[in-house]
N, CA, C and O of each residue as an XYZ file, in Angstrom:
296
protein
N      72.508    149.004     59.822
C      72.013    147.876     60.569
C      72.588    147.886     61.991
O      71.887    147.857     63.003
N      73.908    147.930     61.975
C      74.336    147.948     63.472
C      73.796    149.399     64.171
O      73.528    149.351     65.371
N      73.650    150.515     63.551
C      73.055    151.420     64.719
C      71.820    151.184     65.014
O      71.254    151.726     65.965
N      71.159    150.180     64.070
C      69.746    150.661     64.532
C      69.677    149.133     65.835
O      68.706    149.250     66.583
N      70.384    148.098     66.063
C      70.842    147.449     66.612
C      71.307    148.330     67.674
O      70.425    148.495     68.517
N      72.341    148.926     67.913
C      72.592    149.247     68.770
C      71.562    150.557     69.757
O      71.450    150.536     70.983
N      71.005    151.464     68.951
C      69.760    151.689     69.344
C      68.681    151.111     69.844
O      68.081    151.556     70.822
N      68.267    149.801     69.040
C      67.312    148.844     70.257
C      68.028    148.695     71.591
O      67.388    148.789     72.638
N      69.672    148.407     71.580
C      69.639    147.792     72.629
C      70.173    148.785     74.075
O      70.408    148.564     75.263
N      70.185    149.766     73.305
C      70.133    151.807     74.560
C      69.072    151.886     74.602
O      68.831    152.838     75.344
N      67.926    151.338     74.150
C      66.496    151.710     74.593
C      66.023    150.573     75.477
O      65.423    150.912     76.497
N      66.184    149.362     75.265
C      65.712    148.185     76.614
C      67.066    148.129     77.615
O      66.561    148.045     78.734
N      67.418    148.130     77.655
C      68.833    148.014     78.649
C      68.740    149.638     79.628
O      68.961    149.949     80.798
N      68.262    150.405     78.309
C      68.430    152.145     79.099
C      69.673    151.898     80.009
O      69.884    151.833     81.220
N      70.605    151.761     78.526
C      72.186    152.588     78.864
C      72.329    154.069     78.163
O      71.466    154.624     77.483
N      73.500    154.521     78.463
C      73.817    155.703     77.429
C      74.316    154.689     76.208
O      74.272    153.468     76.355
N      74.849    155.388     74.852
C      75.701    155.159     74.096
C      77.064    154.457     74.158
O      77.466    153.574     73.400
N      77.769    155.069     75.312
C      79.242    155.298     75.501
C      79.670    153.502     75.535
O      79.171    152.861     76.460
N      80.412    152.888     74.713
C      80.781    151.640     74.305
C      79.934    150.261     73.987
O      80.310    149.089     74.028
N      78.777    150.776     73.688
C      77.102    149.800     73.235
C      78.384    148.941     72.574
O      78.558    147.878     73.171
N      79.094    149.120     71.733
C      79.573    148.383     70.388
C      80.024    146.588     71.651
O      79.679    145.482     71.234
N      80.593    146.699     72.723
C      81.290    146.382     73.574
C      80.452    145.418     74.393
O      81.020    144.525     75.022
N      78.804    145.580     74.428
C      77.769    144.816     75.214
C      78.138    143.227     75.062
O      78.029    142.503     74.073
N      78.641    142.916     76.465
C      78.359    141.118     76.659
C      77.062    140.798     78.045
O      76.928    141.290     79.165
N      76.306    139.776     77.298
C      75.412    139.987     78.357
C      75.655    139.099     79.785
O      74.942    139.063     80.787
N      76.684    138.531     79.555
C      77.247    137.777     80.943
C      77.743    139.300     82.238
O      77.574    139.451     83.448
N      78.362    140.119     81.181
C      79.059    141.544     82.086
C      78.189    142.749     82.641
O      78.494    143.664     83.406
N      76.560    142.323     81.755
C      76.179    143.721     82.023
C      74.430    143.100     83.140
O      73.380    142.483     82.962
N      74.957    143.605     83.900
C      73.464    142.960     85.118
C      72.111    143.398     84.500
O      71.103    142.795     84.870
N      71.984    144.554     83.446
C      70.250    144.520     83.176
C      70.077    144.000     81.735
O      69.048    144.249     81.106
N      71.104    143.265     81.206
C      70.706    142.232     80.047
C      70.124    141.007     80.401
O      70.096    140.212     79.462
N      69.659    140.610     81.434
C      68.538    139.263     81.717
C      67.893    138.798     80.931
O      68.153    139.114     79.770
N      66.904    137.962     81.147
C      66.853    136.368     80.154
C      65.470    137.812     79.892
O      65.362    138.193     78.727
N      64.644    138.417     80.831
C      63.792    139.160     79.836
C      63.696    139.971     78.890
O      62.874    139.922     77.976
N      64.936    141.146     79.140
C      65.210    141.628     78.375
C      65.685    141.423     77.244
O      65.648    142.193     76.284
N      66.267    140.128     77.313
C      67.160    139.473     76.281
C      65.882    138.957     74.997
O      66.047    138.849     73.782
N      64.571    138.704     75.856
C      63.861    138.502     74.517
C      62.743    139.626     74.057
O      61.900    139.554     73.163
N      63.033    140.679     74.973
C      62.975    142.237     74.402
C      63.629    142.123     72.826
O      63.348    141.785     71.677
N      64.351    142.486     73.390
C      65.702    142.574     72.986
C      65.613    141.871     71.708
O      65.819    142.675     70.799
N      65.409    140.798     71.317
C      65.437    139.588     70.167
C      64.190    139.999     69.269
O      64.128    140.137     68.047
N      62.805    140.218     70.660
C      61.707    140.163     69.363
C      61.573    141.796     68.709
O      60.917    142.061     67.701
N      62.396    142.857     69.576
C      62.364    144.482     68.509
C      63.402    144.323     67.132
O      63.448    144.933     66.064
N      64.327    143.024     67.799
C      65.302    142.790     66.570
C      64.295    142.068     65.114
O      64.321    142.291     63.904
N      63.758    141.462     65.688
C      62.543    140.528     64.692
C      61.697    140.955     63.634
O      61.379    140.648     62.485
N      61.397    142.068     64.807
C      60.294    143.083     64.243
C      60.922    143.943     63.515
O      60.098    144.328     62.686
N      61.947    144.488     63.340
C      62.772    145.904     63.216
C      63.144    145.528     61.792
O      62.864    146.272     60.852
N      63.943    144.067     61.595
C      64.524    143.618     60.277
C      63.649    142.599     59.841
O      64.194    141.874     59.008
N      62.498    142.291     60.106
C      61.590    141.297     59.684
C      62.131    140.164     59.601
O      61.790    139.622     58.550
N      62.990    139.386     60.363
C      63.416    138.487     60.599
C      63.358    137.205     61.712
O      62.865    137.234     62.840
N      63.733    136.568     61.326
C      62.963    135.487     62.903
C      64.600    134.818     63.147
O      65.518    134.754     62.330
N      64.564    134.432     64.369
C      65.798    134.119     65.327
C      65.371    132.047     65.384
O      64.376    131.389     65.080
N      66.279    131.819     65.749
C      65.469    130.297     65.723
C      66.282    130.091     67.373
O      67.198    130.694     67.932
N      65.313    128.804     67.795
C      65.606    128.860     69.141
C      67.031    128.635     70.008
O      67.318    128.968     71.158
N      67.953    127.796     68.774
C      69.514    127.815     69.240
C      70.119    129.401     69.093
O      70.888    129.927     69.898
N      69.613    129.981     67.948
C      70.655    131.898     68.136
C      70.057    132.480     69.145
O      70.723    133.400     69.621
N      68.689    132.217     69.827
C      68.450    132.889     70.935
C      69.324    132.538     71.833
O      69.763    133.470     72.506
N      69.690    131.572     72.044
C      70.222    131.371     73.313
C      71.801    130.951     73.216
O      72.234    130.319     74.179
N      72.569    131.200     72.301
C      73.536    131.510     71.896
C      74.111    133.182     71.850
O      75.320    133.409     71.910
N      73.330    134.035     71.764
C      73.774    135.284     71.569
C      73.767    135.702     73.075
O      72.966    135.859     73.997
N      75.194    135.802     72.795
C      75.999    136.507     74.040
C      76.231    138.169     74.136
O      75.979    138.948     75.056
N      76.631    138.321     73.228
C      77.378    139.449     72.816
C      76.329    140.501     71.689
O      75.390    140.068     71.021
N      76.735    141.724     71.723
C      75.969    142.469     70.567
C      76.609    142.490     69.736
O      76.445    143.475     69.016
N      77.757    141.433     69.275
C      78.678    141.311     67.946
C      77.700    140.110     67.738
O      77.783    139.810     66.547
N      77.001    139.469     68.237
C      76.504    137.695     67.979
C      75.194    138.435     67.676
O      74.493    137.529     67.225
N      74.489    139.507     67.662
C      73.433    140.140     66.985
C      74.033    140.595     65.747
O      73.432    140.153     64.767
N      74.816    141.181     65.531
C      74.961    141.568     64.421
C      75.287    141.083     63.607
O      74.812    141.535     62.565
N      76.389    139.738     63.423
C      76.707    138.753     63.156
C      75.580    138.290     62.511
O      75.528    138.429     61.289
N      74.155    137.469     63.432
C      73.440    137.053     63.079
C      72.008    137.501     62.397
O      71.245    136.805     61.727
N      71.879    138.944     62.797
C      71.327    139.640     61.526
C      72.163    139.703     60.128
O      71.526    139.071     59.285
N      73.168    140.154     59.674
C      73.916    139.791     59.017
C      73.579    138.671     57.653
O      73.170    138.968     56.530
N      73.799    137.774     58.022
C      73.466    136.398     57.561
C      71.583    136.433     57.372
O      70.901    135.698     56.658
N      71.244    137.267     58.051
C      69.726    137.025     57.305
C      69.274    137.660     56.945
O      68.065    137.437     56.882
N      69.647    138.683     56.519
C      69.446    139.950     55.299
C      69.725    139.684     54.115
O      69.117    140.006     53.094
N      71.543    138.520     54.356
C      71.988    138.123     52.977
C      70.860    137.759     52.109
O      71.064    137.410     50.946
């Protein structure tokens, strides 16, 4: 789950690899509010899961994705 997470988010961001685990989106300038719902709806689609409108805008971090996939797989 977390690589394929962290793979969505080296493919919209188009970073390398080298510390993905580490992504805060306050620190990194091409995580923006668009990408960010890139970002949310490949997560959606990917684990068939839906985000509700407070974890959208709560997830800071790519620990607060994983975290919150997590909990909805349970």
């Amino acid at each position: 789950m977390r690589e394929t997470i962290n793979e969505i988010l080296i493919e919209i961001l188009e970073l390398d690899d080298a510390n993905v685990e580490l992504l805060d989106r306050e620190k990194n300038a091409t995580w923006d509010s668009i990408k960010h719902l890139e970002i949310i709806m490949a997560i959606e689609e990917e684990f068939d899961i839906r985000f509700t409108a407070t974890e959208v805008t709560t997830v800071k971090t790519i620990q607060d994705l994983y975290e919150y996939v997590e909990k909805k797989l349970v």
